[in-house]
C-alpha positions as CSV (number, residue, x, y, z in Angstrom):
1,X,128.9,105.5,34.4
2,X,127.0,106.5,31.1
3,X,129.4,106.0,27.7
4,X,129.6,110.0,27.4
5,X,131.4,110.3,31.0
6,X,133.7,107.7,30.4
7,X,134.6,109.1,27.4
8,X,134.7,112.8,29.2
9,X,136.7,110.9,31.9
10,X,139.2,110.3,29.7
11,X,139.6,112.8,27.3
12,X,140.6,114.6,30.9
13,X,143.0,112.2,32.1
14,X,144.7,112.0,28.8
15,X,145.1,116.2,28.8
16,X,146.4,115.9,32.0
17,X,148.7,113.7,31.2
18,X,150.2,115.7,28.3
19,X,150.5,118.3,30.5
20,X,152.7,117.2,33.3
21,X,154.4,114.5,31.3
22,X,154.5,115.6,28.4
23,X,154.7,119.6,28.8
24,X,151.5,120.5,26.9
25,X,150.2,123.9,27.7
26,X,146.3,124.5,28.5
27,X,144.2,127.2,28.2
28,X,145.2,130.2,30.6
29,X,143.2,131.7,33.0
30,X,143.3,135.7,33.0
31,X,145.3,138.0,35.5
32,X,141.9,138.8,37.1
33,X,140.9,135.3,37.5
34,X,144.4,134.7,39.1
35,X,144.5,137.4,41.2
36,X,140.9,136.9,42.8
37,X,141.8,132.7,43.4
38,X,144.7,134.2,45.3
39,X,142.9,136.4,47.7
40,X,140.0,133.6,48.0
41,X,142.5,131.3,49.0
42,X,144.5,133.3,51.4
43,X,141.5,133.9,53.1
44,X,139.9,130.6,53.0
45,X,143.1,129.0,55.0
46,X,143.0,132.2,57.5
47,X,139.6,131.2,58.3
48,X,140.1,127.2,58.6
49,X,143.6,128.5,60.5
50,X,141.8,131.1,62.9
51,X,139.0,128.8,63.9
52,X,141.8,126.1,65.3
53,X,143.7,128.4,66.9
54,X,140.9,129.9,69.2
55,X,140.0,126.9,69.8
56,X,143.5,126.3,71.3
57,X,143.4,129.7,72.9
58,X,139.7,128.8,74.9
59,X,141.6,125.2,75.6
60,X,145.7,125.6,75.1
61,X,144.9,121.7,76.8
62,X,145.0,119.6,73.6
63,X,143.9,116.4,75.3
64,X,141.4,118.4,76.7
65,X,139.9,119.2,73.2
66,X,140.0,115.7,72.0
67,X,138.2,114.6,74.8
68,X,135.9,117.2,74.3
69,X,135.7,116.4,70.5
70,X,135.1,113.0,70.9
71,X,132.7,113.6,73.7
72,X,131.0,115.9,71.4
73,X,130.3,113.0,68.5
74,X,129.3,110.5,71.0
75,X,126.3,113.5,72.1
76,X,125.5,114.2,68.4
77,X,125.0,110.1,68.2
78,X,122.9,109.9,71.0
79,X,120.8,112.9,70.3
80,X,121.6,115.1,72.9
81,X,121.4,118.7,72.5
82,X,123.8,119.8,75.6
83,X,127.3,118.9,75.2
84,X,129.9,119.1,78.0
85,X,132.3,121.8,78.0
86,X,136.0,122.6,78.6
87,X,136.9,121.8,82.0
88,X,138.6,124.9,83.0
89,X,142.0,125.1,84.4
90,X,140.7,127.6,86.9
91,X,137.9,125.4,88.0
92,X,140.0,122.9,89.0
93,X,142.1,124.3,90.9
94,X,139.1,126.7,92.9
95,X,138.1,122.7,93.8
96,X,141.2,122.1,95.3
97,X,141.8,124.9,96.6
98,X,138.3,124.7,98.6
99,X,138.7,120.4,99.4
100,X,142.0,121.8,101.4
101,X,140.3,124.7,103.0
102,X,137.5,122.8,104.2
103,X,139.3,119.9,105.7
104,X,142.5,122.3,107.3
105,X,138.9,124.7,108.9
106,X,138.0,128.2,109.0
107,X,139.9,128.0,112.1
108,X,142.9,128.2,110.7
109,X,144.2,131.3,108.2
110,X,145.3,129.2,105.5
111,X,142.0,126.8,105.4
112,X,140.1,130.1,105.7
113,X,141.9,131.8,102.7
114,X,142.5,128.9,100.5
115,X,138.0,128.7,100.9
116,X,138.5,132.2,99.9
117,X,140.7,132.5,96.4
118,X,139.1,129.1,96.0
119,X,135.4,130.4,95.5
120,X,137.2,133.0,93.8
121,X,138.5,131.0,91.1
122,X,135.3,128.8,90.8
123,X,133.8,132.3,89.9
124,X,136.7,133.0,87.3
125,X,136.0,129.5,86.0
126,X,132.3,130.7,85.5
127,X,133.2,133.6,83.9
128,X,135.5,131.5,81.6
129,X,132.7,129.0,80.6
130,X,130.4,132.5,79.5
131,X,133.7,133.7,77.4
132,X,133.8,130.2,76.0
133,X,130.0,130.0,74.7
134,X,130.2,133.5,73.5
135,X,133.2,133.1,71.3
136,X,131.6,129.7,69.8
137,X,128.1,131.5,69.1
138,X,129.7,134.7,67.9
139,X,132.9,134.2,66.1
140,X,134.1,130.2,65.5
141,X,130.2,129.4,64.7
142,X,130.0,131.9,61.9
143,X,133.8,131.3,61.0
144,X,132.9,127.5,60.5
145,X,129.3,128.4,58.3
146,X,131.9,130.2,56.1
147,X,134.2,127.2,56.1
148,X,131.6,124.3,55.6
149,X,129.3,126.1,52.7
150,X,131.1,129.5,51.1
151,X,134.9,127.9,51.1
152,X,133.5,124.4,49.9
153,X,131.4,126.2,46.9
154,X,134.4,127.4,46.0
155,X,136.8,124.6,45.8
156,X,134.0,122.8,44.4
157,X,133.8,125.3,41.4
158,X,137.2,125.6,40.9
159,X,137.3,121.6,40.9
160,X,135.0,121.6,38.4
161,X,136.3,124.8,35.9
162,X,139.6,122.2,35.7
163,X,138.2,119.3,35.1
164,X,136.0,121.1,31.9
165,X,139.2,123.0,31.0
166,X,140.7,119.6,30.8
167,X,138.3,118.8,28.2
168,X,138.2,121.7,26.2
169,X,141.7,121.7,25.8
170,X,141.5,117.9,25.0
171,X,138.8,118.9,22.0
172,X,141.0,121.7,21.0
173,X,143.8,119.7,20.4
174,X,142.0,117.4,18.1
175,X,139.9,120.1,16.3
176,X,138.3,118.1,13.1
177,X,138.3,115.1,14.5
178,X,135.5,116.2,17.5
179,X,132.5,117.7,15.8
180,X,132.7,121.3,16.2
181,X,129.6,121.1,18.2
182,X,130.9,119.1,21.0
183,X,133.8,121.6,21.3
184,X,131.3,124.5,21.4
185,X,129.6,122.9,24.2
186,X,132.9,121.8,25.9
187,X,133.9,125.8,26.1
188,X,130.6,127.2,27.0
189,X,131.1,124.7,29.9
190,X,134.0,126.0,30.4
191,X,132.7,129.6,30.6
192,X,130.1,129.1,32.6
193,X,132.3,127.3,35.3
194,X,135.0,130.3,35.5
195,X,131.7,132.6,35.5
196,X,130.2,130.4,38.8
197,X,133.9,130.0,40.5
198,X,134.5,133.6,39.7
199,X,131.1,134.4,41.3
200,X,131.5,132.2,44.4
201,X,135.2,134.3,45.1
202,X,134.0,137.7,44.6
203,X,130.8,136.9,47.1
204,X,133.4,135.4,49.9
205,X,135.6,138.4,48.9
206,X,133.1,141.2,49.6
207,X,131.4,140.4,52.6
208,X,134.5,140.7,54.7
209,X,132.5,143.1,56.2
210,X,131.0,140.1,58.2
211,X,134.4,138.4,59.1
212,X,135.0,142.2,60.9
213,X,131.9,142.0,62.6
214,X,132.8,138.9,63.8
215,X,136.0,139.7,64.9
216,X,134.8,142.7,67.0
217,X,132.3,140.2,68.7
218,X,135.1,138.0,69.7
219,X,137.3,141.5,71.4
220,X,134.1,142.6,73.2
221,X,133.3,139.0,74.8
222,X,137.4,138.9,75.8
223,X,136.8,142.8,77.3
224,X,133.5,141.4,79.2
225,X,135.5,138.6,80.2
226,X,138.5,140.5,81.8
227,X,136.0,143.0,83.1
228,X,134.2,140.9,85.0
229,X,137.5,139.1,86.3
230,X,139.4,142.0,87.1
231,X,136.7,142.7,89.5
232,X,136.8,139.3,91.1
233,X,140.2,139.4,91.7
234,X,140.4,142.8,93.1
235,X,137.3,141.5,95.6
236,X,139.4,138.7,96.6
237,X,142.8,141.4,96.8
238,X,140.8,143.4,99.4
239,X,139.7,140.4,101.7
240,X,143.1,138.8,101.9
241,X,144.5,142.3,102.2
242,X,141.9,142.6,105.4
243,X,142.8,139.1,106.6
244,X,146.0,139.7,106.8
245,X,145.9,142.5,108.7
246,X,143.0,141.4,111.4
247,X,145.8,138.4,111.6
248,X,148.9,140.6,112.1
249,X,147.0,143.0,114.6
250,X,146.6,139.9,117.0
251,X,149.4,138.8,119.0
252,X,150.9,136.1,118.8
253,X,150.9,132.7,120.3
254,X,153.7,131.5,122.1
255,X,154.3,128.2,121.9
256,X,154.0,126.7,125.1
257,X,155.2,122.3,125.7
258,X,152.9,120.3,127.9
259,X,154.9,118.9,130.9
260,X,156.5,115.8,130.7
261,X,154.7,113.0,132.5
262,X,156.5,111.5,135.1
263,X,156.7,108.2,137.5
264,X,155.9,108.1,140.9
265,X,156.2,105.2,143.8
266,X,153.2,106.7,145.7
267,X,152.2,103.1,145.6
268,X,153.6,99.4,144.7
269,X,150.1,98.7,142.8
270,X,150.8,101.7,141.0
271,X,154.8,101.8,140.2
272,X,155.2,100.6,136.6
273,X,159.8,99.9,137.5
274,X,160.2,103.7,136.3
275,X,162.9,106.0,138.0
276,X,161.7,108.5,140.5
277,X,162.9,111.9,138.8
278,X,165.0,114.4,141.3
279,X,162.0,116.7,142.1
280,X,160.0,113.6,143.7
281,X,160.6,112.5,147.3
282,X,160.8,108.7,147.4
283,X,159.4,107.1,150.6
284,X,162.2,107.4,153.4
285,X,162.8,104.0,155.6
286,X,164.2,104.2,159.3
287,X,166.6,101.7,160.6
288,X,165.2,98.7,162.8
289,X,161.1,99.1,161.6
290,X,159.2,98.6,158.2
291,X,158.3,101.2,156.0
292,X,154.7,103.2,157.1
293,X,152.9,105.3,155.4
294,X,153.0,109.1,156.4
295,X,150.1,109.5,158.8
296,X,147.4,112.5,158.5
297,X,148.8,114.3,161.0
298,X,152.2,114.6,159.1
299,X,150.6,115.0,155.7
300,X,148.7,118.3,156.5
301,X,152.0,119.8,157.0
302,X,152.5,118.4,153.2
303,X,152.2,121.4,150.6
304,X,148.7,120.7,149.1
305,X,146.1,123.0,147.3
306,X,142.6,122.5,147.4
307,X,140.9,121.5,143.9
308,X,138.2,124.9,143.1
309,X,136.7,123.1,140.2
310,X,136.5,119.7,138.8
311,X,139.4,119.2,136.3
312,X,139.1,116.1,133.7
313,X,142.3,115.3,131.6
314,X,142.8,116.0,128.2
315,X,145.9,114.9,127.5
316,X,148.4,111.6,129.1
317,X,150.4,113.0,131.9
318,X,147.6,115.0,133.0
319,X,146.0,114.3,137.0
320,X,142.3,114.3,137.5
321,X,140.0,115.7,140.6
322,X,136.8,117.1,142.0
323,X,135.9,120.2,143.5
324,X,137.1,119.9,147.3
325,X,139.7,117.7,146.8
326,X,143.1,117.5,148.7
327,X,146.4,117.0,146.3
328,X,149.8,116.9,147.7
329,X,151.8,118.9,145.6
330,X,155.0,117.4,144.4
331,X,156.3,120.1,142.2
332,X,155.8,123.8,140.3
333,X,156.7,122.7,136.7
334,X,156.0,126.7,135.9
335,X,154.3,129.7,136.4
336,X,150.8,127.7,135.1
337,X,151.2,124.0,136.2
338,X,151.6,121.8,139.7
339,X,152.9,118.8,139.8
340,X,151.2,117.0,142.4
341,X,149.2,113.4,143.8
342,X,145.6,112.2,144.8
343,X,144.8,108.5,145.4
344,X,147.9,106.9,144.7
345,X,148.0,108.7,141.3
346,X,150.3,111.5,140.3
347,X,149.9,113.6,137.0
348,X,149.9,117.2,136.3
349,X,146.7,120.5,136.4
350,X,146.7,123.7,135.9
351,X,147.1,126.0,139.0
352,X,143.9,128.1,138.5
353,X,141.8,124.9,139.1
354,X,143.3,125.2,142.6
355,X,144.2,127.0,145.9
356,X,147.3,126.1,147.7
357,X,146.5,125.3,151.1
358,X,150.2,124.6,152.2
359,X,152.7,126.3,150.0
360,X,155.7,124.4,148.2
361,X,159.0,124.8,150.1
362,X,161.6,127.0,148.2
């Protein structure tokens, strides 16, 4: 620093000094000037203010937007031009919506409808992203031009008209002992600051006609925006609407339990120590011989059906056969299943898989 700006340095520090310690008054501004620093400052905070709170009203997520932020600086280091975006709220729940609708199947009318409003929302989270961009290019973008040039030449100017103020006064005070030249230059310093921060107000001041414009843009992108999802959602109101009543025109189906698998002593190889249940008749034994097994004559008298079509089990419990084959039936478990025996095995089929030959006794 040059022996002139030290000096100027403190000739203002000394001022400044008299005035808040020592209750010195300084030169006053005018009414005008006054009046004008107040309107360029209330609207220099409602722009800095505005620009945060959309920001907060695209994101209300605030970790969200300092991820984003920092995301953002890490881009600008590298180079890159594209910079992720919000993750929207709507987005993420469209993918979980769909992950549960795909695993639970169309099948079902909860996977099928959860697919639905999911796609739905993905949309709405489309839709979102466009409103975001829109907002930035058209309203925070010229907001923040304002902010980093317009409102910064102005505290910059106003700085600078306090710091010379601080040295006229200084000057004044000592009139005779500062050559009357140096005081002339210290006010026409002075002057021409007020003149430039003056200036630099009025010019933020009367092109508020481009803060309006800007606020229009940002209504018309939030009209497109609700337009466009007003008409998603009422799409997706008429197909759930629709769903619901294909689904509540169907009838309904009964729930119906599987039979209980049972034990049977058809044969030792094949009895796992279970009881025989009432329904089954347990080999009979006569007094003075050994136990034989029922001979064919006696077993066509058995009730038996004769298999129509080969049946292969599905589920434990269940009895197996091919076409032509004779079962013994054991039991009707109801109106749709036999109970019956083939090969030393017992189990349970449908009835329309056979034809009874010899008829259950009642």
């Amino acid at each position: 620093m040059s022996v002139a700006g030290f000096k100027k340095q403190f000739y203002k520090a000394s001022q400044m000094v008299s005035e808040k310690v020592g209750g010195a008054e300084g030169t006053k501004l005018d009414e005008d000037f006054k009046d004008l620093e107040r309107k360029a400052d209330v609207t220099s905070r409602a722009v800095v203010e505005v620009i945060s709170k959309t920001s907060e009203y695209l994101q209300p997520n605030p970790a969200s937007r300092a991820k984003l932020t920092m995301l953002n600086t890490v881009s600008k280091i590298r180079g890159q031009v594209n910079s992720p975006g919000y993750p929207q709220p709507e987005g993420l729940l469209g993918e979980c919506m769909t992950k549960y609708g795909r695993e639970m199947g169309e099948d079902t009318n909860f996977g099928r409808a959860l697919g639905e409003v999911g796609d739905s929302m993905k949309r709405l989270a489309e839709v979102k992203d466009s409103l975001d961009i829109d907002v930035k290019q058209n309203f925070i973008d010229p907001l923040q031009a304002i902010a980093d040039k317009d409102i910064k030449d102005i505290q910059h100017h106003l700085k600078k008209l306090e710091g010379r103020r601080l040295d006229y006064d200084y000057k004044k005070k000592r009139q005779g002992k500062i050559p009357d030249e140096e005081l002339r230059q210290a006010l026409e310093k002075f002057h021409e600051s007020k003149e430039l921060a003056e200036s630099s107000m009025h010019n933020l001041l009367e092109t508020d006609v481009e803060q309006v414009s800007q606020l229009s843009s940002l209504v018309e992108s939030q009209l497109l925006y609700h337009r466009e999802a007003v008409e998603i959602l009422a799409s997706l109101s008429k197909k759930l609407k629709q769903s619901m009543n294909d689904v509540q025109s169907r009838p309904r189906r009964e729930y119906t339990p599987k039979p209980r698998p049972s034990f049977d002593y058809g044969e030792e190889e094949h009895s796992n120590g279970g009881y025989t249940p009432a329904s089954a008749n347990p080999p009979a034994y006569s007094a003075g011989r050994s136990f034989q097994r029922t001979s064919m004559k006696s077993r066509q008298s058995d009730p038996c059906c004769k298999a129509l079509y080969d049946f292969d089990p599905e589920n434990e419990g269940e009895l197996g056969f091919r076409e032509g084959d004779i079962i013994t039936l054991i039991n009707q478990i109801d109106e749709n299943w036999y109970e019956g025996s083939l090969h030393g095995q017992s189990g349970y089929f449908p009835n329309n898989y056979v034809e009874v030959v010899v008829p259950l006794p009642h």
